[in-house]
Structure formats: structure tokens, C-alpha cells
C-alpha positions in Angstrom: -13.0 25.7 -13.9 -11.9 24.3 -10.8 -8.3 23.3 -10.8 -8.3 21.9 -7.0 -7.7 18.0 -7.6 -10.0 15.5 -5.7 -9.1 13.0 -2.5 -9.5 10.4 -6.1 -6.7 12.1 -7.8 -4.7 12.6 -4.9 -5.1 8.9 -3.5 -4.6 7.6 -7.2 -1.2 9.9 -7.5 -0.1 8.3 -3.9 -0.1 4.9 -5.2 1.5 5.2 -8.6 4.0 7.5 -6.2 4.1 10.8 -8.5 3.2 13.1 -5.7 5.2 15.9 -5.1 5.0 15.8 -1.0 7.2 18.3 0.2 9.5 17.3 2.8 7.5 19.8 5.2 3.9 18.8 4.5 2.3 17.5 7.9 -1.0 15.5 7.9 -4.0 17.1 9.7 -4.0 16.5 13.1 -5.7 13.7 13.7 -9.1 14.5 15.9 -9.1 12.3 18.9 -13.5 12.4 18.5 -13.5 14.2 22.4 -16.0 16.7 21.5 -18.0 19.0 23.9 -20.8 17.8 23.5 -20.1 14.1 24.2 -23.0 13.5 26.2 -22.6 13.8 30.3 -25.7 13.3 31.5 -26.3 9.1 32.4 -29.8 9.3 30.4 -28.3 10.6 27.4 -25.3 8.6 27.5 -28.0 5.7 28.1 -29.7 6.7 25.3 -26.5 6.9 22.8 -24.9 3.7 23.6 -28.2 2.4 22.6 -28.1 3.9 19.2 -24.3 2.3 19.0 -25.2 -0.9 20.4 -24.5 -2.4 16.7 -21.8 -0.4 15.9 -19.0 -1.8 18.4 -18.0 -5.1 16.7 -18.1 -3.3 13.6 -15.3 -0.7 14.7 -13.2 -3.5 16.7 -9.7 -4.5 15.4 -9.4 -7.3 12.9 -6.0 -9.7 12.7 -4.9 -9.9 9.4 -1.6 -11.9 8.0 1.0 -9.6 6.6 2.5 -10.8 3.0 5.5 -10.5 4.3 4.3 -12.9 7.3 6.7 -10.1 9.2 9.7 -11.1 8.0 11.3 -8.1 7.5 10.3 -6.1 10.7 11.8 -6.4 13.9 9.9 -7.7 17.1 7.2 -8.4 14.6 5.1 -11.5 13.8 2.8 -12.7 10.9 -0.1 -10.5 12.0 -1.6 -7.3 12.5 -4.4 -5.5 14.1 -6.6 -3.8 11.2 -9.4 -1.7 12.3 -12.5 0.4 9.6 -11.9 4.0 9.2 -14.1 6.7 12.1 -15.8 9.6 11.0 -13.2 11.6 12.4 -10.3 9.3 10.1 -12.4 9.8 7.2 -12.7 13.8 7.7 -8.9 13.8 7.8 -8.5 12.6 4.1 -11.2 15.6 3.3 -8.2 17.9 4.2 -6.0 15.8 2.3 -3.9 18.3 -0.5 -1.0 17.5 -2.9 1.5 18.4 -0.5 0.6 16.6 2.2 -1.4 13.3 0.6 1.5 10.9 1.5 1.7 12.1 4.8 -1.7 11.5 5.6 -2.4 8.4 4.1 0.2 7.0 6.3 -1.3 9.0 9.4 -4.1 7.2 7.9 -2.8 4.0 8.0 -0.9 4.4 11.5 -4.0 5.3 13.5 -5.8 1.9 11.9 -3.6 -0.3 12.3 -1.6 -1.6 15.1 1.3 -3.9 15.9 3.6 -2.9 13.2 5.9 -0.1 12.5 4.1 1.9 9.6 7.0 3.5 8.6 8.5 -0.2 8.0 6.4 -1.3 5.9 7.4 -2.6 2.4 5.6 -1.8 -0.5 3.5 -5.4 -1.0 2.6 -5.2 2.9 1.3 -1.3 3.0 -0.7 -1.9 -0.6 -2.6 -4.7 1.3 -2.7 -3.0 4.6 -4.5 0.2 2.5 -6.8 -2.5 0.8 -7.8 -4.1 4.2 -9.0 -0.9 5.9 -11.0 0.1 2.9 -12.7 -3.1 2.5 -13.5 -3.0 6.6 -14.5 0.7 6.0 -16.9 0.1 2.9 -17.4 -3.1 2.1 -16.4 -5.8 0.2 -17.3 -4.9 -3.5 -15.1 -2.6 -5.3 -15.6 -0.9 -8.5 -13.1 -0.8 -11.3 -13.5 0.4 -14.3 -11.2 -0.4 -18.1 -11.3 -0.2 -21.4 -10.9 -3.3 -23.4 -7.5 -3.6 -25.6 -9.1 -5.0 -28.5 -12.0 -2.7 -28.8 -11.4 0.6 -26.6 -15.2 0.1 -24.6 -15.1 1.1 -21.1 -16.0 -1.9 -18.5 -17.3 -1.4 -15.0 -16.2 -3.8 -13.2 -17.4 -5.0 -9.5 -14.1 -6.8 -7.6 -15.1 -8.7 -4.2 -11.9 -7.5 -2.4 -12.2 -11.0 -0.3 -11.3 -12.8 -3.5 -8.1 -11.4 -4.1 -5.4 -14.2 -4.0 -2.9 -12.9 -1.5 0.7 -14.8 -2.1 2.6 -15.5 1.2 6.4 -15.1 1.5 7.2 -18.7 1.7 10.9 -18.6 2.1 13.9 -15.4 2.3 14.4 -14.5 -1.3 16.9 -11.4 -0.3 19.9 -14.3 -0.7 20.3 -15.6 -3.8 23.2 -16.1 -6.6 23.5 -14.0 -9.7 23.7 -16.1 -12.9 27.0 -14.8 -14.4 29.1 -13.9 -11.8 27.8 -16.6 -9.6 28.4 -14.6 -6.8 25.8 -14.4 -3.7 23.9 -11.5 -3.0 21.7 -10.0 0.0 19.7 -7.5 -0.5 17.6 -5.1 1.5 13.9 -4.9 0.4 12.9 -1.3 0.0 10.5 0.6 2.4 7.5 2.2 0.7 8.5 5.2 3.1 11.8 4.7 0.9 10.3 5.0 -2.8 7.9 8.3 -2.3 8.4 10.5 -5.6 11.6 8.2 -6.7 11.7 7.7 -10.4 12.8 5.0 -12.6 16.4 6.6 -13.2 16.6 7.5 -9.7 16.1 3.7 -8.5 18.5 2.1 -11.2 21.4 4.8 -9.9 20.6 3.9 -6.2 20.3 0.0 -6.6 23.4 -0.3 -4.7 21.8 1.0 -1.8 19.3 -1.8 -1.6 22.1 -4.7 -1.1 23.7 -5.3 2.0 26.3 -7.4 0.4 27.6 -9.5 -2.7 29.6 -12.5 -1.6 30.7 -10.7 1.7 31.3 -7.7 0.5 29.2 -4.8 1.8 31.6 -1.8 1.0 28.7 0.3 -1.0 31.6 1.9 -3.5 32.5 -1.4 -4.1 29.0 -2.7 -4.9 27.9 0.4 -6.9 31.4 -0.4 -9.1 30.5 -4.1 -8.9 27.1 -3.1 -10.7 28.3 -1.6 -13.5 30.5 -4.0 -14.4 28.6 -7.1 -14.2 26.4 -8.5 -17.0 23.1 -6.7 -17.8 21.8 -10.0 -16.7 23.0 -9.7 -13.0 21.8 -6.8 -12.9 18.4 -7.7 -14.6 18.1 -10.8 -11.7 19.3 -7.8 -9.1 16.4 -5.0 -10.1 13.8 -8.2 -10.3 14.1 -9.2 -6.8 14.7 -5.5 -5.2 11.7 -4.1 -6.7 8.8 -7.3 -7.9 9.0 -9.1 -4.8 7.4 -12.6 -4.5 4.6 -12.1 -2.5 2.1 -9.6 -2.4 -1.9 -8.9 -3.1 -3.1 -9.8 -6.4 -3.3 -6.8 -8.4 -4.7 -8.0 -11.4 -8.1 -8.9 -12.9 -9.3 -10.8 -15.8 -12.1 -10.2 -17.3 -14.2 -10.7 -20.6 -15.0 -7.4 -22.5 -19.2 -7.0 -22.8 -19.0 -5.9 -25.8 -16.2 -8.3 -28.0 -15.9 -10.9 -25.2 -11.9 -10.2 -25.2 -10.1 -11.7 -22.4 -8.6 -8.4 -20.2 -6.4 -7.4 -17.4 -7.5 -4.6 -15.3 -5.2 -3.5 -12.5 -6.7 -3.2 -9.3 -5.5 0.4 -8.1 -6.8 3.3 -5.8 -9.3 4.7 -7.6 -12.4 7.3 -7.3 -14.1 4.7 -5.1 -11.7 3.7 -2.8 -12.9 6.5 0.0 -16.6 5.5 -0.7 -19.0 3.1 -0.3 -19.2 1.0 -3.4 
């Protein structure tokens, strides 16, 4: 049997962030397309920007609103340039491998996108970035598939990615006041870049790391003490608004079962057709 995983398993281990990408993985070089056999010759090149003469607009860069609407990033506004994925992007993920799958879905990302740091990005903002070139890349409709909760029957499931309620950071929630101790707080949202194969141990240990300060205090000894002597509910309010931010892409679906009618969530991850045409 073949034990090589796929680009699906790889792409669906990048999301749920259980990769094991070592530290000195690089990303194929990404192929700049200038091949020797570009046509020289007027008539030919005639002749092949008439083959392309519909393809142009559909490779051109899209604006898109960030989640975020750029709060976090420096020199950065609401928006970003989004363009499809090339052949040439597209054979890249081919060569895609557990150790290096982070690394090139953000060299991924990088060369279709523009106007932002990539390596910025917070989780909400690179999720919907990722979903953005795949839906310019393929299309709008996305398969899912779940199994019901009430019954165990699988459903396949079409999403129209265009339908996907995308909530907009209306106001800075990194200050805020902690119930108990009544004390203000600012945080610093984690980067994606930031929470690559961390688990759930790892994260509460390092919370203190993702505060800047708690009622003027940013000594990070302090604020690591501070953490575990507060009320579980301080912390509870601390871990909520580090890591489930307010805004984001929707990533859930209801649904009604086809067999019992139940009502169902299905989450809306990278899956086995996110690389392909749906």
C-alpha cells in the first residue's frame, strides 16, 4: 500500500495545525512561468495572446476586505489584492510533502496575494485569505461532506463559498476588563505564523505571552504569576479573547440530514476538494 499522504491530507493537517514542519523545510521554488519555449516569433506570440485573450481578467487581482479590516498590521488598510492560482502555483502544491506543507502554503498564499505582510496575518484573516484564492481558482461551489449526529449517514454537501457570512472587526476587543479582578487587560492577538504545530497545553502555558499588559503592567514574570493566581474565570475571559476572536469567516453549515431530516453543523474545512475544481 502506498503510505505517501495526498496534497488532501496534507492541506487538511495544515489547517487543523498538526503538521510536523521541520524548522528547515523550504517550499519549492516557486517557477516564475519564463520557460524556453515562450514563444519569440510576433506570429506565434500573435497567435497565443489570441488563445489568452479571455484568460486576462480572469488572472487579474481582486480587492478583498480583511476580517480584521487591517487592524492589526502596520501600514496596512482594510483591503487586499487577491489574485486565482497559475499553473505554475498549482504545480508547486504537487511537490507539497509533510515537512514542508506549511511552508508552502504560505509561499502559496504570498505569491497571490499582495498588500499585506503574510507572515502577519492572524489566524481569521489567513483562513479567509486561503478561501478567497480557492474560490477565484475553482469556483464558487464547494463540496463538503458529514455524517449526520442523529443517524451516522454521510451527506454531500455543495457550499457556495460567496454565501459565507464574513463578520467584520467592528471595534478593538484586545482591551477589555477581567470580571474578578477587574483589572484591564491588552492583549496581542496571535499570528497564524505563531500557532504552527502548538498544542493545547502548549497555548495555556504560553498565554502570558499573548498580553502586552494587565492594568499597566507588562513585566511578562509578572503576568505569567498574575495568571495563575487569578480566578479560573479571568483566565476563562483571557483564553476566549486570545484565541476565538470576534470576527472571522463563517465556518459553519447547517444543514438537514436526507435521510432523518436532522438539523446539522458541518464545519467548513480544507478538504479533498479544496485544490480542485468542484
Amino acid at each position: 500500500m502506498n503510505n505517501e499522504k495526498s496534497i488532501i491530507d496534507l492541506a487538511r493537517e495544515a489547517q487543523e495545525g498538526t503538521s510536523q514542519d521541520s524548522p528547515t523545510a523550504s517550499a519549492p521554488e516557486m517557477n516564475s512561468g519564463n520557460f524556453s519555449n515562450v514563444p519569440q516569433d510576433a506570429d506565434m506570440q500573435s497567435a497565443l495572446e489570441g488563445l489568452l485573450e479571455n484568460v486576462h481578467d480572469k488572472l487579474k487581482y481582486v480587492e478583498v476586505s480583511l476580517p480584521s479590516k487591517g487592524l492589526f498590521y502596520p501600514k496596512s488598510d482594510s483591503r487586499v489584492s487577491v489574485r486565482p492560482l497559475t499553473f505554475d502555483d498549482e504545480r508547486s502544491l504537487r511537490n507539497m510533502n509533510t515537512d514542508n506543507m506549511v511552508t508552502v502554503l504560505t509561499t502559496i498564499l504570498g505569491a497571490c496575494t499582495k498588500g499585506i505582510d503574510i507572515s502577519l496575518l492572524t489566524p481569521p484573516d489567513r483562513l479567509f485569505l486561503l478561501f478567497k484564492v480557492r474560490e477565484l481558482s475553482y469556483g464558487d461551489d464547494y463540496k463538503l461532506e458529514q455524517n449526520c449526529e442523529e443517524c451516522g449517514v454521510k451527506n454531500s454537501l455543495t457550499l457556495k463559498l460567496s454565501t459565507l457570512e464574513i463578520d467584520y472587526l467592528e471595534e478593538d476587543y484586545t482591551v477589555f476588563e477581567l470580571p474578578d479582578s477587574q483589572k484591564e487587560v491588552h492583549i496581542k492577538p496571535p499570528r497564524a505564523s505563531q500557532l504552527v504545530n502548538v498544542d493545547m497545553d502548549s497555548l495555556m502555558n504560553d498565554l502570558f505571552k499573548y498580553i502586552h499588559s494587565i492594568s499597566g503592567v507588562s513585566d511578562s514574570t509578572v503576568i505569567e504569576e498574575f495568571i495563575r493566581r487569578t480566578t479560573v474565570r479571568d483566565v476563562d475571559v483571557l483564553r476566549n479573547k486570545i484565541f476565538i476572536p470576534p470576527y472571522g469567516m463563517e465556518d459553519k453549515l447547517m444543514f438537514n440530514c436526507m435521510k432523518c431530516n436532522q438539523a446539522t453543523k458541518a464545519a467548513v474545512v480544507l478538504n479533498e476538494y479544496f485544490f480542485t475544481a468542484s
